[in-house]
C-alpha positions as CSV (number, residue, x, y, z in Angstrom):
1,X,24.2,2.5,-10.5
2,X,25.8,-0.9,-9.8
3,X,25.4,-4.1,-12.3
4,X,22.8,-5.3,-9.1
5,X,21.6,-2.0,-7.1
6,X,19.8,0.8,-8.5
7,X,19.1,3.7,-6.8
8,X,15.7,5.1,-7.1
9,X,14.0,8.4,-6.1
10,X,9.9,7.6,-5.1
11,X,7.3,9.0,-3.5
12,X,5.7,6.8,-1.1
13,X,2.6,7.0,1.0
14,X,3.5,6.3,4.6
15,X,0.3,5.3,6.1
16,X,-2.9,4.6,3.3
17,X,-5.1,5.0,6.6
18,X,-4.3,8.8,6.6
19,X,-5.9,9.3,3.3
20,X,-9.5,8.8,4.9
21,X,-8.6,10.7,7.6
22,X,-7.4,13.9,5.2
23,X,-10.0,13.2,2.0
24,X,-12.5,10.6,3.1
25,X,-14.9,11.5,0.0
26,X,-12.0,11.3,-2.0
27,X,-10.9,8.3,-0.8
28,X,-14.7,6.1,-1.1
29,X,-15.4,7.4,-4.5
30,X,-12.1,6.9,-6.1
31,X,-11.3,2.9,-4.1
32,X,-14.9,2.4,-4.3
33,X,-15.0,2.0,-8.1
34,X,-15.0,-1.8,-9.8
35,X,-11.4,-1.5,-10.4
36,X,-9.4,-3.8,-8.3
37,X,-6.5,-1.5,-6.5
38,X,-3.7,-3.3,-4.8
39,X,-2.4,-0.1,-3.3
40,X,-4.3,2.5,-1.0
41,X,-2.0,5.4,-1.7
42,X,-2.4,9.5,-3.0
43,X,-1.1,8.4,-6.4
44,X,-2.9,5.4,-7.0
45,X,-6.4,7.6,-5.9
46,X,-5.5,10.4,-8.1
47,X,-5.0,7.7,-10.9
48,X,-8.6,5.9,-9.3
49,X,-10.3,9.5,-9.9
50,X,-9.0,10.2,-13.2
51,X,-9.8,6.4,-14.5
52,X,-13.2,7.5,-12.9
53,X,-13.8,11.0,-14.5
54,X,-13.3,9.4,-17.9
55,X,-14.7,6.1,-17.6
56,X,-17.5,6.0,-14.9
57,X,-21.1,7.5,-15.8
58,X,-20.7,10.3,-12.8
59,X,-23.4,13.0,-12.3
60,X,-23.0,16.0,-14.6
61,X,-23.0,18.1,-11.7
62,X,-19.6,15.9,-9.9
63,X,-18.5,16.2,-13.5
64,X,-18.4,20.1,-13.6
65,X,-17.8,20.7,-9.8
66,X,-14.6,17.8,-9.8
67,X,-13.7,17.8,-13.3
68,X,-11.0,20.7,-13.8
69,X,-9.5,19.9,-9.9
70,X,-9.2,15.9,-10.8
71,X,-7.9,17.0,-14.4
72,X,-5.0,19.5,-12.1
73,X,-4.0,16.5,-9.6
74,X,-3.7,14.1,-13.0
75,X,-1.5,17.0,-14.1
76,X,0.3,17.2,-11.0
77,X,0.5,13.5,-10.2
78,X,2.8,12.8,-14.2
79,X,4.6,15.8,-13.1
80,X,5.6,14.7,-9.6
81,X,6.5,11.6,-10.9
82,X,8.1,13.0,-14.0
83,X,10.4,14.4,-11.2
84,X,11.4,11.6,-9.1
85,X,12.7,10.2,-13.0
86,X,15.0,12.8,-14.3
87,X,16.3,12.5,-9.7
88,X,14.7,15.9,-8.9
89,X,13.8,15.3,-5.1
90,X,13.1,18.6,-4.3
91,X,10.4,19.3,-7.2
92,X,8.7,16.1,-6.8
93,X,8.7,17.7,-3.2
94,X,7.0,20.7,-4.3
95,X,4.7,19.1,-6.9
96,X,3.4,16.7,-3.8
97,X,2.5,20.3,-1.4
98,X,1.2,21.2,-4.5
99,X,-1.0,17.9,-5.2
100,X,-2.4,17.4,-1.4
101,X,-3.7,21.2,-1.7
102,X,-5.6,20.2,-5.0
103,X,-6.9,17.4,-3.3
104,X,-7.5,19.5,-0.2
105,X,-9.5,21.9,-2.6
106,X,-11.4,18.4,-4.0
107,X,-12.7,17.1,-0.8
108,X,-14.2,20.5,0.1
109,X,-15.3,20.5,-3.7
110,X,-17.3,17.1,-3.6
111,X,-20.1,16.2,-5.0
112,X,-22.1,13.1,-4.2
């Protein structure tokens, strides 16, 4: 790194639209929450949905049905980024296949 440019590895979500496309149960429970969420994106929903599992007064059964697969894409998620700190590219790559199945598996999961 320079004195004025770093170089950063990051994961970035392309298009925050896609997201209700791919989980749009996901997507309304965890950006529907009275949080106040500049950012749309996979991360910041998994974050939404953990912040959600341990704060919000959700329905035993969401609890039990959600629980473990939101606990597995909080996991995921401080691995990923974990990753993109120590500049491993191609794990974060591998944790993020890895994270959009678990959310895959979630949006199939829900419960209202």
């Amino acid at each position: 790194m320079g004195k004025a440019l770093q170089i950063r590895v990051t994961a970035v979500t392309w298009n925050e639209d896609l997201l209700e496309k791919l989980w749009p149960r996901l997507t309304e429970l965890a950006f529907s929450v009275p949080i106040k969420h500049e950012k749309h994106g996979v991360l910041e929903m998994v974050r939404a949905l953990h912040d959600g599992l341990q704060f919000l007064p959700w329905s035993e059964a969401r609890r039990k049905a959600m629980g473990p697969g939101i606990e597995e894409a909080a996991r995921l998620k401080q691995a990923l980024e974990n990753a993109l700190a120590d500049w491993q590219p191609r794990e974060a790559n591998i944790l993020s296949d890895k994270l959009e199945d678990v959310l895959d598996t979630l949006e199939k999961a829900f419960v209202a």
